[in-house]
One Martini backbone bead per residue (centre of mass of N, CA, C, O) as a GRO file, in nm:
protein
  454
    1UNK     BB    1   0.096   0.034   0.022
    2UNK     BB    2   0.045   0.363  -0.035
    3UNK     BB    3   0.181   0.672   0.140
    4UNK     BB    4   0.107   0.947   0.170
    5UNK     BB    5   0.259   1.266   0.259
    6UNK     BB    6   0.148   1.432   0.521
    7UNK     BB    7   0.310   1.668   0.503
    8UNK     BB    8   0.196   1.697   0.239
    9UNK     BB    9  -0.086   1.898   0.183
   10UNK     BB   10  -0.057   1.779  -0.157
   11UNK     BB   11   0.015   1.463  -0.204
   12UNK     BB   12   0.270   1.455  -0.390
   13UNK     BB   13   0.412   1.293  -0.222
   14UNK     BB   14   0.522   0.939  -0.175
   15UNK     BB   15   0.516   0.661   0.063
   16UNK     BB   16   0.611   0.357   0.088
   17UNK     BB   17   0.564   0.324   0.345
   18UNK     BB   18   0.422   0.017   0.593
   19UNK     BB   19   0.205   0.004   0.781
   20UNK     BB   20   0.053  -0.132   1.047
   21UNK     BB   21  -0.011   0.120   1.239
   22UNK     BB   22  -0.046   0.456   1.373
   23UNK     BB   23   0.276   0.445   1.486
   24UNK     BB   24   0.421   0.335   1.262
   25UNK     BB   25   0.372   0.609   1.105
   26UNK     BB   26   0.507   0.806   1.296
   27UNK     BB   27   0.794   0.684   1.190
   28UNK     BB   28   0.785   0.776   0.950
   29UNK     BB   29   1.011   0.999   0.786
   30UNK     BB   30   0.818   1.133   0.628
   31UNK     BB   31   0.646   1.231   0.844
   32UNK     BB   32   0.823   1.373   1.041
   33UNK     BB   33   0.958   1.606   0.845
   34UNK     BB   34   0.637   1.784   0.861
   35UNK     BB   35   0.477   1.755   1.167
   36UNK     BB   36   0.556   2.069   1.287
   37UNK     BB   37   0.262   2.152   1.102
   38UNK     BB   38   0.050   2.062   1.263
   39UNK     BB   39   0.184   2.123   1.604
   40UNK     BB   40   0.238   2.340   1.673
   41UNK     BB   41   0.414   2.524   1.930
   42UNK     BB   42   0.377   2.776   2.135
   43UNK     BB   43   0.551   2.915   2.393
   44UNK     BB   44   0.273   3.051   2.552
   45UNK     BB   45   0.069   2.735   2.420
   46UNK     BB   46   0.048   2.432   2.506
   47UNK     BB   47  -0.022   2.140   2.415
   48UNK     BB   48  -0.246   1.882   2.560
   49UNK     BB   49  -0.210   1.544   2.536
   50UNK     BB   50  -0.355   1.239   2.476
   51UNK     BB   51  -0.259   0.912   2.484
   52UNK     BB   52  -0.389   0.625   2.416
   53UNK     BB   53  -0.293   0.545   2.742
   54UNK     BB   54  -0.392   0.805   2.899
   55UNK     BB   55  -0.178   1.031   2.913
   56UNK     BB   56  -0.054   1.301   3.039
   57UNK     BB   57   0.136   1.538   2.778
   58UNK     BB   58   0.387   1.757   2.794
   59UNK     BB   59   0.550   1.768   2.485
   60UNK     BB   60   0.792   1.978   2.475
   61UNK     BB   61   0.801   1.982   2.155
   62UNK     BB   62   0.700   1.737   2.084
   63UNK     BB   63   0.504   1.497   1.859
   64UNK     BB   64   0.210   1.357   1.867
   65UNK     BB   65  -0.024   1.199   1.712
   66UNK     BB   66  -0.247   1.310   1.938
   67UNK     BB   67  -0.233   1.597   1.835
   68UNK     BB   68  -0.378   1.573   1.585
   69UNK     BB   69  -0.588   1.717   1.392
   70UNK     BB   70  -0.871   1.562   1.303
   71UNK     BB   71  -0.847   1.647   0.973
   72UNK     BB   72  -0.567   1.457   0.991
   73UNK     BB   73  -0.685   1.230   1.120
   74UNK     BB   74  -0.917   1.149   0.884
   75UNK     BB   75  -0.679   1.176   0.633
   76UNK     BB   76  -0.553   0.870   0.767
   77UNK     BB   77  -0.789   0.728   0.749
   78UNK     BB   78  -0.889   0.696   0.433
   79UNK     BB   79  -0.634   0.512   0.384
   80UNK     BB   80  -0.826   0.279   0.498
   81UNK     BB   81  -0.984   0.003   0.548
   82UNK     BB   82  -1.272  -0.085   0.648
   83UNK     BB   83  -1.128  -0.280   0.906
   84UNK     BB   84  -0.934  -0.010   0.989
   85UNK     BB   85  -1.162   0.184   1.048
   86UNK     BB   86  -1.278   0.037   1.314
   87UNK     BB   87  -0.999   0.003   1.496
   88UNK     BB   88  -0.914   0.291   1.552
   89UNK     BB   89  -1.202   0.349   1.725
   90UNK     BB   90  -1.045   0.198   1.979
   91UNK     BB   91  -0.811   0.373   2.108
   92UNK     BB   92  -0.960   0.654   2.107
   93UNK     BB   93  -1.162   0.935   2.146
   94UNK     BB   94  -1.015   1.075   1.902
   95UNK     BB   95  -1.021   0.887   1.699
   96UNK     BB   96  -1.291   0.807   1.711
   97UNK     BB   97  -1.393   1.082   1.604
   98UNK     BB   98  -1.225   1.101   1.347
   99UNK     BB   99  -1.370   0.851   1.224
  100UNK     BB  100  -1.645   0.995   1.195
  101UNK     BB  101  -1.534   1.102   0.946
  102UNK     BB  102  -1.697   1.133   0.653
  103UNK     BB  103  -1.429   1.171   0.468
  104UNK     BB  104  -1.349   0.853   0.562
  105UNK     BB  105  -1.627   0.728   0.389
  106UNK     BB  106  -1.568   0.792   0.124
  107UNK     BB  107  -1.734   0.572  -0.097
  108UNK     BB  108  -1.831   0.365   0.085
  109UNK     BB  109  -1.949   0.027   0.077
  110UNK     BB  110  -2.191  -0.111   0.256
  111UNK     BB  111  -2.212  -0.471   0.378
  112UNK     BB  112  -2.535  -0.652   0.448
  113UNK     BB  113  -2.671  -0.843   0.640
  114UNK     BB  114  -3.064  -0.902   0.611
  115UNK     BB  115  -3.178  -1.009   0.920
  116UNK     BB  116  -3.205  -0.887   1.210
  117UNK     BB  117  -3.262  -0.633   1.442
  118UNK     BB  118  -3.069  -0.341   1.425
  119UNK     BB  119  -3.101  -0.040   1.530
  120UNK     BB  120  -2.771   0.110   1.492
  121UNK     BB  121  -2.690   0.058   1.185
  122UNK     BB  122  -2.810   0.309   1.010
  123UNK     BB  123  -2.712   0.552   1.229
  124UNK     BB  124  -2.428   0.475   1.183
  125UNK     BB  125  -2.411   0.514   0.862
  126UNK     BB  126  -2.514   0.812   0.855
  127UNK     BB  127  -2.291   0.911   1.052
  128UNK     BB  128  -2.087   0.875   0.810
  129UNK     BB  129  -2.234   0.901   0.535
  130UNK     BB  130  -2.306   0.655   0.404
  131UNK     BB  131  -2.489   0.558   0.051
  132UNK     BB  132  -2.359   0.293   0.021
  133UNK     BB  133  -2.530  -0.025  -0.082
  134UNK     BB  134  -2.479  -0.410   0.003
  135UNK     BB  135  -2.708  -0.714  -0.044
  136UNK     BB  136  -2.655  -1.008   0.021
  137UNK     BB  137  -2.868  -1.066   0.237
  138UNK     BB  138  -3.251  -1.109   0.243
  139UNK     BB  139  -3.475  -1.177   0.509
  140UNK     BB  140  -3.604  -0.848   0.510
  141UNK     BB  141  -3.712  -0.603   0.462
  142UNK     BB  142  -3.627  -0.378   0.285
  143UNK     BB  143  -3.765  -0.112   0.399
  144UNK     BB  144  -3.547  -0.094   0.611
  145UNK     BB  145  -3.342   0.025   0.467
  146UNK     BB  146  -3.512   0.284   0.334
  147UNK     BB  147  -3.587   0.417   0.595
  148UNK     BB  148  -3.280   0.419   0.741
  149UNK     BB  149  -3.177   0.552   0.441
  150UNK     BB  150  -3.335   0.853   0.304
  151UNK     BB  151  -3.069   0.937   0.104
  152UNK     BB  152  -2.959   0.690  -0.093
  153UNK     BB  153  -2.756   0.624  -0.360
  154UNK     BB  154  -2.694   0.334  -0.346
  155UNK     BB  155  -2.832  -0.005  -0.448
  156UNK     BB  156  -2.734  -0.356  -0.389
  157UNK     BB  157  -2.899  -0.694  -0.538
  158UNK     BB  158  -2.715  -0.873  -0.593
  159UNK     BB  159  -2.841  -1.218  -0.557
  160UNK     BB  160  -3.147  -1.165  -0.424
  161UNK     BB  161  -3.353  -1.461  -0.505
  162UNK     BB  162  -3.597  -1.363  -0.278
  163UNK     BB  163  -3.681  -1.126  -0.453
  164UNK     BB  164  -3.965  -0.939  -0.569
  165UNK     BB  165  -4.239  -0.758  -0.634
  166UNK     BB  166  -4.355  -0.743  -0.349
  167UNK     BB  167  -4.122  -0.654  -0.192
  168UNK     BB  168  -4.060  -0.380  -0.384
  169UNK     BB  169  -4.332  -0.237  -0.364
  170UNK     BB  170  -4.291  -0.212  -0.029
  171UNK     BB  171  -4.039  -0.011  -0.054
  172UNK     BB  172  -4.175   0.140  -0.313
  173UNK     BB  173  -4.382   0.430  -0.189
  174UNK     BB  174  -4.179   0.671  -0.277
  175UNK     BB  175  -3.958   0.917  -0.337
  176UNK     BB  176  -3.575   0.915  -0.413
  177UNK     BB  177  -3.377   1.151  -0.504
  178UNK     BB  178  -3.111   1.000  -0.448
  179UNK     BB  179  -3.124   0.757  -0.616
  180UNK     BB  180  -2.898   0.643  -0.901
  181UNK     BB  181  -2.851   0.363  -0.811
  182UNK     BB  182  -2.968   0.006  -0.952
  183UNK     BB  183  -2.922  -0.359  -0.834
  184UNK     BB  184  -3.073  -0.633  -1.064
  185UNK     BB  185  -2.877  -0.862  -1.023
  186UNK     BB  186  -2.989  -1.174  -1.027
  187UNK     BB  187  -3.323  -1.099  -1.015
  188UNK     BB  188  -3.532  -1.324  -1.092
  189UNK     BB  189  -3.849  -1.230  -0.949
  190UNK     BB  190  -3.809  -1.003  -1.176
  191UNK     BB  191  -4.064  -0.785  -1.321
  192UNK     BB  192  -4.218  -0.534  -1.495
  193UNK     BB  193  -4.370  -0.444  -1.252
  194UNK     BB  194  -4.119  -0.326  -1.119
  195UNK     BB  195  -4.062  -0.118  -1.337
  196UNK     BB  196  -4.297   0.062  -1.275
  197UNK     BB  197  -4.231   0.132  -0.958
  198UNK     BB  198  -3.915   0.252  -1.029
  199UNK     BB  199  -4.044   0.497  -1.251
  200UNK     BB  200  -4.175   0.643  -1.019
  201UNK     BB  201  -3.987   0.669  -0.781
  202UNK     BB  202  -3.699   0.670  -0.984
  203UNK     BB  203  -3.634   0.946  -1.156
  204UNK     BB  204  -3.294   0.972  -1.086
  205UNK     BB  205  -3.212   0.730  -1.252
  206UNK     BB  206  -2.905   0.619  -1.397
  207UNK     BB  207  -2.806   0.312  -1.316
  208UNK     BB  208  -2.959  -0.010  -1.429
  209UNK     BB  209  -2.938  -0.338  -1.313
  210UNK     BB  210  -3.052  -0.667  -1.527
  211UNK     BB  211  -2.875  -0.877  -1.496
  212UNK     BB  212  -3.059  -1.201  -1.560
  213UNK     BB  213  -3.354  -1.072  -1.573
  214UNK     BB  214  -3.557  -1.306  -1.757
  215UNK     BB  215  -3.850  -1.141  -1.699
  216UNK     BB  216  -3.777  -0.936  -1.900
  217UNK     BB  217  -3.966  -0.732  -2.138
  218UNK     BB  218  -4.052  -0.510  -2.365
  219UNK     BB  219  -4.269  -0.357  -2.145
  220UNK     BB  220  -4.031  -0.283  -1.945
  221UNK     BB  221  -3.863  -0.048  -2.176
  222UNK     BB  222  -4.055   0.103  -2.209
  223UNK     BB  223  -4.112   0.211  -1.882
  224UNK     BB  224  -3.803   0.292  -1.921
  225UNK     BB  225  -3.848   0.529  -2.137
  226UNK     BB  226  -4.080   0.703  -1.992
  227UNK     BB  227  -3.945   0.696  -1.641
  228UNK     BB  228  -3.614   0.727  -1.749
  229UNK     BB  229  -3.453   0.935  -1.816
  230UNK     BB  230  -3.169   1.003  -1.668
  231UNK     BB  231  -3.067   0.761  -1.802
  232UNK     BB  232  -2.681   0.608  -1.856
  233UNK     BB  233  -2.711   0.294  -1.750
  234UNK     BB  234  -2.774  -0.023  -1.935
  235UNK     BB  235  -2.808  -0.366  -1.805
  236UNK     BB  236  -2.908  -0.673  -2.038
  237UNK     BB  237  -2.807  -0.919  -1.979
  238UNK     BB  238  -2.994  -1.231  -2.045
  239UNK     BB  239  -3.250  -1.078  -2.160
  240UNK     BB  240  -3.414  -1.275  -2.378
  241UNK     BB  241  -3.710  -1.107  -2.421
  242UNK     BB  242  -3.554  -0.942  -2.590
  243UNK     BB  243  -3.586  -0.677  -2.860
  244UNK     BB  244  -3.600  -0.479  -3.092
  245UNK     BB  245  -3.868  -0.329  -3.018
  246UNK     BB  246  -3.710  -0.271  -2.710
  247UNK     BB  247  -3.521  -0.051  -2.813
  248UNK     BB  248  -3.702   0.124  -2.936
  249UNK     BB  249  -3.837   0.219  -2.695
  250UNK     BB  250  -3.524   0.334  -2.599
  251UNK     BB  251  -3.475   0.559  -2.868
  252UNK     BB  252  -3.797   0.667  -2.919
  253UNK     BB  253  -3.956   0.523  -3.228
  254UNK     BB  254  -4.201   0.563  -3.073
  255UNK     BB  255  -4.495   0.744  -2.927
  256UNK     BB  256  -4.479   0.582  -2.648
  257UNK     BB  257  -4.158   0.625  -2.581
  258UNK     BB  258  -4.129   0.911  -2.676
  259UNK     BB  259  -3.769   0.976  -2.639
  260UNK     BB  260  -3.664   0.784  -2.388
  261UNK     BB  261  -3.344   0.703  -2.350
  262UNK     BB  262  -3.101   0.994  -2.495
  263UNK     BB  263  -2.866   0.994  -2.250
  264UNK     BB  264  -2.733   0.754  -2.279
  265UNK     BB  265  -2.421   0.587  -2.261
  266UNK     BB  266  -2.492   0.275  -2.172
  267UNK     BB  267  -2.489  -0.062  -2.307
  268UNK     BB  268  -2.595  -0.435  -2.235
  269UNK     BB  269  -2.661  -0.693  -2.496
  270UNK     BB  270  -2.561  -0.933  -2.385
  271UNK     BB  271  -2.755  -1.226  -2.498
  272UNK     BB  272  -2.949  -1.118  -2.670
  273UNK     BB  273  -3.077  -1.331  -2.911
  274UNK     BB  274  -3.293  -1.105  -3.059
  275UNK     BB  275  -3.108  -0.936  -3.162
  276UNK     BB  276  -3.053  -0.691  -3.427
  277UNK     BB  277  -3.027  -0.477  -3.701
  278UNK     BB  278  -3.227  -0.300  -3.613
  279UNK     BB  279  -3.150  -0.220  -3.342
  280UNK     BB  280  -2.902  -0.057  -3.448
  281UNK     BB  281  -3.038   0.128  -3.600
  282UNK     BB  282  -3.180   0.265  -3.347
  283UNK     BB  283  -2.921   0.353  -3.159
  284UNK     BB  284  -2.832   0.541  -3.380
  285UNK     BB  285  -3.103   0.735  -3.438
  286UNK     BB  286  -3.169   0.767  -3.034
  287UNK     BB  287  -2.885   0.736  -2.953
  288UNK     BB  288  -2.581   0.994  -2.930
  289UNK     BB  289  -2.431   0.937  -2.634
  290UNK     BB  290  -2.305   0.693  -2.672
  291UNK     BB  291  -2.008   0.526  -2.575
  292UNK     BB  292  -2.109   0.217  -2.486
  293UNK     BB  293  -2.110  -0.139  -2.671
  294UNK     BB  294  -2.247  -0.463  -2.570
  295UNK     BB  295  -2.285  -0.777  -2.809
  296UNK     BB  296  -2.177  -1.004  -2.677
  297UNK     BB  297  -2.309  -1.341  -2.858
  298UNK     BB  298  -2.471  -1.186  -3.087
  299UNK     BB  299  -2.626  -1.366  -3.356
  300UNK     BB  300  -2.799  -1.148  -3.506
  301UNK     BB  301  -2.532  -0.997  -3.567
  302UNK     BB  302  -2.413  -0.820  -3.849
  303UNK     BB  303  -2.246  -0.633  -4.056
  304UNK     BB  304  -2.461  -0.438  -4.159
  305UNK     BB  305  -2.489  -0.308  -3.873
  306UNK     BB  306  -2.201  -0.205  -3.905
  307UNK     BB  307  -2.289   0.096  -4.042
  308UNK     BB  308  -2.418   0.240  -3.809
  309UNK     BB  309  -2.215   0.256  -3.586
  310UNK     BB  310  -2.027   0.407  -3.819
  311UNK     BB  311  -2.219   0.671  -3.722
  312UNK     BB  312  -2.124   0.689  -3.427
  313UNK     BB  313  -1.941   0.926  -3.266
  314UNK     BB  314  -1.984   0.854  -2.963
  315UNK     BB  315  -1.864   0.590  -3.009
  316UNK     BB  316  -1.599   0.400  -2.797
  317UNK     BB  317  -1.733   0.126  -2.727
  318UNK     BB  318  -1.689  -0.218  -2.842
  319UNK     BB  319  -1.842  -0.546  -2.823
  320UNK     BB  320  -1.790  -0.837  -3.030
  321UNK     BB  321  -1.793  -1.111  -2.845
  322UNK     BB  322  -1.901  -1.406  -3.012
  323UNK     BB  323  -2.038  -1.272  -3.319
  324UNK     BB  324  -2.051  -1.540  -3.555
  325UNK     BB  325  -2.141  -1.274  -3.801
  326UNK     BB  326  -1.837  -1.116  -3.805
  327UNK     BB  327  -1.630  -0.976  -4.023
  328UNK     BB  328  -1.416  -0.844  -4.235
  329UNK     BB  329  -1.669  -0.640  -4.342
  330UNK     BB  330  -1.751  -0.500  -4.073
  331UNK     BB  331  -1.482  -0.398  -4.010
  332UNK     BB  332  -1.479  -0.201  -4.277
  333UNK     BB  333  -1.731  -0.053  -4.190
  334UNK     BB  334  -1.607   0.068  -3.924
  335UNK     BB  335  -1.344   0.225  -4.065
  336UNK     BB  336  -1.484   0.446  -4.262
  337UNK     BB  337  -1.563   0.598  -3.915
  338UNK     BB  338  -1.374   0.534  -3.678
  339UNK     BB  339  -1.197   0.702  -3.498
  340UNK     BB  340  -1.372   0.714  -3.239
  341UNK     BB  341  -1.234   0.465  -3.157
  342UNK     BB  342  -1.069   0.312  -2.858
  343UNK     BB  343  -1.257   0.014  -2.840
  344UNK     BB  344  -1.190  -0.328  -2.891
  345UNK     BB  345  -1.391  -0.660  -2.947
  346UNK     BB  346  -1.287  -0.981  -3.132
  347UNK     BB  347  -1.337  -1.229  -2.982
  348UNK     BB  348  -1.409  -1.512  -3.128
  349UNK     BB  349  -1.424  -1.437  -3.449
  350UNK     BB  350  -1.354  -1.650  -3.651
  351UNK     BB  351  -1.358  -1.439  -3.939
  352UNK     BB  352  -1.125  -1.323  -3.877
  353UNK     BB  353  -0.801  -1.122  -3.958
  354UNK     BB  354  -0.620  -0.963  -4.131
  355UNK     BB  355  -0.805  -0.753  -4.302
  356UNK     BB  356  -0.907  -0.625  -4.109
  357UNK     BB  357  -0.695  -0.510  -3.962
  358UNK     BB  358  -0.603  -0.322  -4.208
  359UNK     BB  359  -0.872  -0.160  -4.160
  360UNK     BB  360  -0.790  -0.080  -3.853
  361UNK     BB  361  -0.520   0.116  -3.923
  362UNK     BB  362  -0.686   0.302  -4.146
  363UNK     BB  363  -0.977   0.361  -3.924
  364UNK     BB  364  -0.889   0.281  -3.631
  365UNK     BB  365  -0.641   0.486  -3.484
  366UNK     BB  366  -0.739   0.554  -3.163
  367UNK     BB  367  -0.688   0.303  -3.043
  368UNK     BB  368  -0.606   0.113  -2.750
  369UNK     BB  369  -0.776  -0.114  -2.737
  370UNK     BB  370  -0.731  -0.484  -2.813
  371UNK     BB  371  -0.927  -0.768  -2.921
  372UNK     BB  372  -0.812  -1.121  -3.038
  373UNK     BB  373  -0.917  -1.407  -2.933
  374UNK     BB  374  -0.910  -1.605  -3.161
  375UNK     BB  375  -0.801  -1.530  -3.419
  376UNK     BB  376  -0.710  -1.517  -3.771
  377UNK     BB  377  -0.409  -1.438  -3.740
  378UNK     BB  378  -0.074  -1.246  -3.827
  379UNK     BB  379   0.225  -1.118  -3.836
  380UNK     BB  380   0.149  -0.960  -4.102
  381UNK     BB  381  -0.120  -0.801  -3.954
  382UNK     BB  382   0.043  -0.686  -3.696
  383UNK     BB  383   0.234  -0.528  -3.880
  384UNK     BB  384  -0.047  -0.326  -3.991
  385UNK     BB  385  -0.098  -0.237  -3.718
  386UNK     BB  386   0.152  -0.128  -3.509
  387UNK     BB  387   0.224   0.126  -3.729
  388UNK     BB  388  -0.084   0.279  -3.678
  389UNK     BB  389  -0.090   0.174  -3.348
  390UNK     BB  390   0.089   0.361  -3.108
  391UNK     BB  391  -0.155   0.424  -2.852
  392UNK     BB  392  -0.146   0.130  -2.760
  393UNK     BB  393  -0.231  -0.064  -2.407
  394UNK     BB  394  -0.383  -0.308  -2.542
  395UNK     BB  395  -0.327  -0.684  -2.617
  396UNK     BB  396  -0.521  -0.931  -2.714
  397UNK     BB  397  -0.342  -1.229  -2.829
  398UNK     BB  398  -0.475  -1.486  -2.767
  399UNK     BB  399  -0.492  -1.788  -2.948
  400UNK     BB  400  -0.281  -1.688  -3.152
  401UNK     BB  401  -0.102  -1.956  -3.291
  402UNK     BB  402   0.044  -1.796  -3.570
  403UNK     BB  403   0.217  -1.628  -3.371
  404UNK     BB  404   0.524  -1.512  -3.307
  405UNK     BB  405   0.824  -1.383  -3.290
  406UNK     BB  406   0.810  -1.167  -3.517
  407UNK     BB  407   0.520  -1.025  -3.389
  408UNK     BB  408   0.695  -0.945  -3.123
  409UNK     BB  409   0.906  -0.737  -3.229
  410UNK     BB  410   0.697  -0.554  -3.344
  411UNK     BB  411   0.605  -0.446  -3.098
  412UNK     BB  412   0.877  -0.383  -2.957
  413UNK     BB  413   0.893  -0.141  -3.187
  414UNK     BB  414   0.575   0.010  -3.182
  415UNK     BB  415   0.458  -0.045  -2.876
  416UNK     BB  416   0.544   0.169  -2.636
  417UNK     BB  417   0.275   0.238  -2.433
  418UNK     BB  418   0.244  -0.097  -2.359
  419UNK     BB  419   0.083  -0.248  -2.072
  420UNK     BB  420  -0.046  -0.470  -2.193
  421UNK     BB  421  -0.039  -0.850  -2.263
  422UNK     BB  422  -0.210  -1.130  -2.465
  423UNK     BB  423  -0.031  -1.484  -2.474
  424UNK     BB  424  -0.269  -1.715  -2.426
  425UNK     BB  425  -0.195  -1.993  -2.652
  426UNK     BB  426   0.106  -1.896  -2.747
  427UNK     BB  427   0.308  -2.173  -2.875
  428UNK     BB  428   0.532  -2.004  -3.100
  429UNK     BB  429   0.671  -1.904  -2.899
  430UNK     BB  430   0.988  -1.756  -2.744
  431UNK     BB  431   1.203  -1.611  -2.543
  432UNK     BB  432   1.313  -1.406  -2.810
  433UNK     BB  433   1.019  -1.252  -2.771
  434UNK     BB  434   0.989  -1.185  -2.483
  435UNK     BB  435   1.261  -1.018  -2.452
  436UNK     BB  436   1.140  -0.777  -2.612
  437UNK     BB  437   0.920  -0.723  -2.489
  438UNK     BB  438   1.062  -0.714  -2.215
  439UNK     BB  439   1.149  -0.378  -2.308
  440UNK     BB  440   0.896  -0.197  -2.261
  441UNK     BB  441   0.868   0.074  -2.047
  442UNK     BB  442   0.523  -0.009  -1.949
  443UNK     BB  443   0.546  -0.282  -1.909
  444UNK     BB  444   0.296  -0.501  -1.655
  445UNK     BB  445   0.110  -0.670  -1.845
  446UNK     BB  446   0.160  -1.078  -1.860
  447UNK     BB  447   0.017  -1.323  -2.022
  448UNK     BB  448   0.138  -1.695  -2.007
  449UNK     BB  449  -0.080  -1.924  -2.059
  450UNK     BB  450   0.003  -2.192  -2.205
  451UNK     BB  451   0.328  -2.152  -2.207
  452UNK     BB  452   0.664  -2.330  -2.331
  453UNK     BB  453   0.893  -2.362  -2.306
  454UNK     BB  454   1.196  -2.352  -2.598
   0.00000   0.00000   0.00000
C-alpha cells in the first residue's frame, strides 16, 4: 500500500513506508520531517495531549501522533481500508471522533446481511455519512433498509435470489431523489411489474443494471424509456426476451415511449439472442450520447449492422465477442467512419483475420485497447496493425497460434505505450520473442497461461 505524505499538504510525495498501525506510521521519516507544520506549539500555549495509553502529556515541543488535529487524522485514516477504519476507533476517543469524520468514509460501500432487527445499524451508516449499500443477503423486508437510509444514493441487490415484486413494491412506496444507482442484477422473481414501480418513484435513477433478470421483456423497456429520462447506465445482459421492438422503445423510435432515453452513455445487450441489424438501426438514430455498447455473443447481429455503428461519432467503446457473423467487412464497415472508436474486442469472432487489421490500421487509429482472441491473424497482420496504432495500451492476442517471435518483435519496435499485452495459448512463441516484449518501458502486465518454454 502506498501511503501520501501527509507532511506535503497537497499529497504530491509519496511515501513507499507500509505501516502496520497508525503508531508505525508515526516513525515513518516522511511523515516526521513535516509533522511539527501540523502541531506547531508556541511558546506561549502549549497543547497538552492524551495519548492513547491515557496519560496526560505535556509534549515540550515533541510532537505525538493523537496531538494531530481531528481533520488531520481524519486525512491518514481515509486511507484505511475498511476493517482499519473500524479498528482505529477503539485505540482512544481522539481517534474515535475523528474515525467518525464523514470524509473517512467517502465512497465506502456497506455490505450488509439482512437477517434480524438491529436498531444502530443504519443510524451508525448515517453518521457516517455511507450512502452506498450492497444487500448480499435479504431475509427481512427492504423497506428497512431505504427507511433507515433516506438519503441513499445506491442500493446493489445483486444476487438476492427471493427478492420479488412483491417485496420490491412495498420497499418502494414514495419517491426517493437521492437514489441514482440501482442492481438488480440475477434477481430471477422481478418482472416488468417491478419496473412501473421503479420508474414512478425513482426518477432521478442514472444507472440501472437487470442483468440476468430473465422475466424482463420489452413491455419493461418501454416503462423504462417513459419513466427514466435520465438514465445513463443500462445493463440487460441475458434478459433473453428482449428483441429489436424493446431497443426501439428506448431510443424513443415509438410514440409510446417518447424521446426514450436519449441520454444513455452505456448499454449492455451481451446475450440477447433476439437482437439484430434493426435494434442497431434504433441504437444509431435514437441515442447520440452512447459511448460504450456491449453486444457481445448477439448471434443475430451480422456485418450490415456495423454500417449503423460507424455513423455514431459518440460510440467510444464497441464489444462484439463471439458474434459470429462479424468478419472481415463488418469491420471494414467500422473503419470507414471509425475514428472514434478507442476501444474494440472481436475476440473469438472465427470470421476475423487479417484484412479486418489492415481496416483497422487505415480508419481506426485512435484505439487504445484491442483484443483478438482466437482471431486468425498472423504476423503479417500485426505488422500492419502496430505501425499505425502506436497509440495502443492493450493488446489481447491469446490463442491466436499463428503469431510467433517475429510478431513479437513487431509489437516491441512499436508499441512504445504498451502496458498490458494477453499472449495466453501463443504456443509458437519463444523466449527470443519474450525477451524483446519485456523491454517495452511501460509494460506491466504479461499473461503468459499455457506457454511452454522451448
Amino acid at each position: 500500500m502506498q501511503w501520501p505524505c501527509i507532511g506535503q499538504a497537497c499529497m504530491a510525495v509519496e511515501c513507499s513506508y507500509t505501516p502496520w498501525c497508525m503508531y508505525t506510521l508515526y516513525t515513518c521519516p516522511c511523515f516526521q520531517q513535516k509533522i511539527d507544520v501540523y502541531c506547531y506549539q508556541s511558546r506561549a500555549k502549549r497543547r497538552r495531549c492524551i495519548t492513547p495509553k491515557g496519560q496526560d502529556n505535556d509534549m515540550s515541543g515533541e510532537a505525538h501522533i493523537s496531538c494531530l488535529f481531528p481533520e488531520i487524522l481524519a486525512l491518514i485514516f481515509s486511507y484505511l481500508d475498511v476493517k482499519d477504519k473500524g479498528r482505529v476507533a477503539k485505540v482512544c476517543r481522539a481517534w474515535r471522533d475523528a474515525s467518525y469524520h464523514r470524509s473517512v468514509w467517502r465512497g465506502v460501500e456497506a455490505k450488509l446481511h439482512i437477517r434480524r432487527t438491529n436498531p444502530s445499524l443504519f443510524p451508525s451508516l448515517v453518521a457516517r455519512g455511507i450512502r452506498r449499500v450492497q444487500i448480499l443477503s435479504l431475509r427481512r423486508s427492504l423497506s428497512h433498509v431505504l427507511q433507515g437510509m433516506p438519503n441513499i444514493q445506491s442500493l446493489n441487490l445483486s444476487g438476492c435470489y427471493n427478492l420479488t415484486d412483491f417485496g420490491l413494491s412495498h420497499a418502494f412506496v414514495h419517491e426517493i431523489p437521492t437514489l441514482t444507482v440501482l442492481n438488480l442484477s440475477l434477481c430471477k422473481q422481478i418482472t416488468d411489474t417491478s419496473l412501473w414501480r421503479i420508474a414512478q418513484y425513482l426518477k432521478n435513477l442514472e444507472s440501472l443494471d437487470l442483468a440476468g433478470c430473465c422475466n424482463i421483456n420489452n413491455t419493461g423497456l418501454l416503462v423504462i424509456a417513459r419513466g427514466l429520462p435520465k438514465l445513463k447506465c443500462l445493463n440487460l445482459r441475458s434478459c433473453r426476451h428482449v428483441s429489436d421492438v424493446g431497443i426501439g422503445y428506448l431510443a424513443g423510435m415509438s410514440s409510446e415511449a417518447a424521446k426514450g432515453v436519449c441520454n444513455l452513455e452505456e448499454l449492455v445487450l451481451q446475450d440477447c439472442q433476439k437482437i439484430t441489424d434493426s435494434a442497431l438501426g434504433s441504437v444509431a438514430q435514437g441515442l447520440p450520447q452512447l459511448r460504450a455498447l456491449n453486444l457481445s455473443f448477439c448471434c443475430g447481429v451480422t456485418d450490415s449492422g456495423m454500417v449503423n455503428l460507424s455513423r455514431m461519432p459518440s460510440l467510444r467503446e464497441l464489444n462484439l465477442r463471439s458474434c459470429d457473423n462479424i468478419s472481415d467487412i463488418g469491420i471494414a464497415h467500422l473503419a470507414e467512419c471509425g475514428g472514434h472508436f478507442t476501444s474494440l474486442d472481436v475476440s473469438f469472432c472465427d470470421k476475423i483475420g487479417d484484412a479486418a487489421l489492415a481496416h483497422i490500421s487505415q480508419g481506426m487509429y485512435n484505439l487504445t485497447n484491442i483484443s483478438l482472441s482466437s482471431c486468425h491473424v498472423t504476423d503479417d497482420g500485426l505488422d500492419r496493425l502496430v505501425r499505425n496504432l502506436h497509440g495502443l495500451t492493450t493488446l489481447n492476442i491469446g490463442q491466436c497460434v499463428k503469431v510467433t517471435d517475429r510478431g513479437l518483435k513487431l509489437i516491441g519496435d512499436h508499441l512504445h505505450k504498451l502496458k498490458c499485452i494477453d499472449l495466453y495459448g501463443c504456443t509458437k512463441i519463444t523466449t527470443v520473442g519474450l525477451e524483446r516484449i519485456m523491454q517495452l518501458p511501460c509494460l506491466s502486465v504479461l499473461n503468459l497461461g499455457l506457454w511452454h518454454k522451448r
